[in-house]
C-alpha positions as CSV (number, residue, x, y, z in Angstrom):
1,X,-78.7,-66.3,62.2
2,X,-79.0,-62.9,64.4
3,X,-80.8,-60.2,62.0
4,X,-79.3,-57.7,64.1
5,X,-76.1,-58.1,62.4
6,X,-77.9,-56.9,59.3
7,X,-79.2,-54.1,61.0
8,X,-75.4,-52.9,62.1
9,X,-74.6,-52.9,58.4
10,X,-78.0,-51.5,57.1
11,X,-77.2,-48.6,59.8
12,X,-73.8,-47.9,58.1
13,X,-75.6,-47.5,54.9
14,X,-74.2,-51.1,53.3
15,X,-76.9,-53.9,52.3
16,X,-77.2,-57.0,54.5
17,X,-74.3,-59.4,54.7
18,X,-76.4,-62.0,52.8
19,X,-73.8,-65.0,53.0
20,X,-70.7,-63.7,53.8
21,X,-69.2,-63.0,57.4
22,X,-66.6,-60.3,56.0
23,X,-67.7,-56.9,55.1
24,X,-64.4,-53.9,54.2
25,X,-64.6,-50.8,52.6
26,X,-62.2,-47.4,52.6
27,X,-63.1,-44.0,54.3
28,X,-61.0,-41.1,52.1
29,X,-59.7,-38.5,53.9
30,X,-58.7,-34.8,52.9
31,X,-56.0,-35.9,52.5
32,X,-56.8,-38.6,50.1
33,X,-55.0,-41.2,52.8
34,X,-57.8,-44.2,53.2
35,X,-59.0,-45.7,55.9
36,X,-60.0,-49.4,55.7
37,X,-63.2,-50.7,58.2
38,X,-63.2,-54.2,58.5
39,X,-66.6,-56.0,59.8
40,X,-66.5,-59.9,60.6
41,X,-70.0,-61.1,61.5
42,X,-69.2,-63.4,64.6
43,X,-72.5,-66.2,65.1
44,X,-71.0,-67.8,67.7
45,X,-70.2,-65.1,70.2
46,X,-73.4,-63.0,68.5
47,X,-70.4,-59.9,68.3
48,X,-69.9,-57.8,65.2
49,X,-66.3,-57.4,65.1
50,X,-65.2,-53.8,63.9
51,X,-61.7,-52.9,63.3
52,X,-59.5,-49.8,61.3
53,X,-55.9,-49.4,60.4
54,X,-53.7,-46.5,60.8
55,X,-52.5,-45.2,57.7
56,X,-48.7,-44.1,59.2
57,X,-46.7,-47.2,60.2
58,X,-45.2,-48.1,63.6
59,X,-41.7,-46.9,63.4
60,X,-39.2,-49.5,64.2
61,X,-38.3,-47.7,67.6
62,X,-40.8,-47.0,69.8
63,X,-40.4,-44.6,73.2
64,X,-41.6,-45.4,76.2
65,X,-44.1,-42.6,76.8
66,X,-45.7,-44.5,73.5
67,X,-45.6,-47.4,74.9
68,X,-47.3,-46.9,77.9
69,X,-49.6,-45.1,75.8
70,X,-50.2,-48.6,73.5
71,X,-50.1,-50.6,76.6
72,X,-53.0,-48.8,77.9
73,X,-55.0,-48.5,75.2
74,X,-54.1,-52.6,74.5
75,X,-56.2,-53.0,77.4
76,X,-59.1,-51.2,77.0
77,X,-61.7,-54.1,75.5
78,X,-60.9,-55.5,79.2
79,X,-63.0,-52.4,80.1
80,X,-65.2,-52.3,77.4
81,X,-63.6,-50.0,75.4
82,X,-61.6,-49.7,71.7
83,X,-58.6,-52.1,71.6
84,X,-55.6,-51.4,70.0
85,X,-53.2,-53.6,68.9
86,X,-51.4,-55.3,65.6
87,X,-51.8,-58.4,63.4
88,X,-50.0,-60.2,61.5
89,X,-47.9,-59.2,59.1
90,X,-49.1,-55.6,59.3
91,X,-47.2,-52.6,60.3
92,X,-50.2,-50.6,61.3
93,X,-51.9,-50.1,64.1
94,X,-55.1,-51.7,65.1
95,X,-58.0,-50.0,66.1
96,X,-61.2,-52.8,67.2
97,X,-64.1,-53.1,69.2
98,X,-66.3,-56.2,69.5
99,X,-70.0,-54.7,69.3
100,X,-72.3,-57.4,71.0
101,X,-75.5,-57.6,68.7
102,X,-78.2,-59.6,71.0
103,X,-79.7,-56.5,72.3
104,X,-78.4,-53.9,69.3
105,X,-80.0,-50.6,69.8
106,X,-80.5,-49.2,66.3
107,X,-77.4,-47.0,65.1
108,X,-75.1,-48.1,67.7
109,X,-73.1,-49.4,64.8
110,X,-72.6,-45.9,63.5
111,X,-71.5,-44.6,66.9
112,X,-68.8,-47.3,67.0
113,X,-67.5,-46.7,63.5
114,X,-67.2,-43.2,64.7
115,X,-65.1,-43.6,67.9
116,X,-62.9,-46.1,65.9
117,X,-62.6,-43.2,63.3
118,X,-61.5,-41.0,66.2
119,X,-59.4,-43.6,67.3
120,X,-57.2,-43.9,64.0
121,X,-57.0,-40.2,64.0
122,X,-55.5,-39.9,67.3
123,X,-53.0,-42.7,66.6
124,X,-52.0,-41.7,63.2
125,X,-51.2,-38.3,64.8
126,X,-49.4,-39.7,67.6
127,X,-47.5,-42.1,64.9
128,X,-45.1,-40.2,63.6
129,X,-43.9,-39.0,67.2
130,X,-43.6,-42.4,68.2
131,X,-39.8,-42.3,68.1
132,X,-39.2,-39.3,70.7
């Protein structure tokens, strides 16, 4: 096993991942909405998978201008970037980014979890105008 995927979590403030793969917890917010991080400790492609949820939903019609803006930002892991997108089941967005851990720089892990945090911010605001 990679110890740098120990040393992402210990960087969060969490204790190692000991045997489990799957690591959540909730972020509050002022306004006591929650924000759920996901971690999945990937062996095989030595990635430590990061991913948030949008607390407002996608609305059932969409604009364009939204869309464009979705597509766009669907393809940002093509450019190394936060990926958005939805699973499953799930009327929320999305928010990922795959953090290779091979050559982890100490903290890196904290400036991911804070661009996904800015990331759920901006779509959760841009949510609720989805529609227009």
């Amino acid at each position: 096993m990679n110890p740098n995927f120990d040393i992402a979590l210990v960087d969060l403030g969490f204790s190692t991942f000991g045997d489990n793969d799957f690591f959540n917890f909730s972020l509050q917010r002022e306004d006591q909405t929650d924000i759920v991080i996901n971690l999945f400790r990937d062996n095989d492609a030595a990635l430590l998978r990061m991913s948030a949820y949008t607390s407002n939903i996608v609305p059932f019609s969409i604009s364009r201008r939204f869309f464009g803006e979705f597509a766009r930002a669907a393809l940002e892991p093509f450019r190394h970037g936060v990926g958005v997108g939805m699973t499953d089941n799930s009327e929320r967005l999305c928010v990922y980014f795959n953090l290779p851990v091979d050559d982890y720089i100490q903290g890196n892990s904290v400036i991911v979890l804070e661009t996904l945090l800015q990331e759920v911010e901006k779509w959760d605001e841009l949510l609720p105008l989805a529609g227009e």
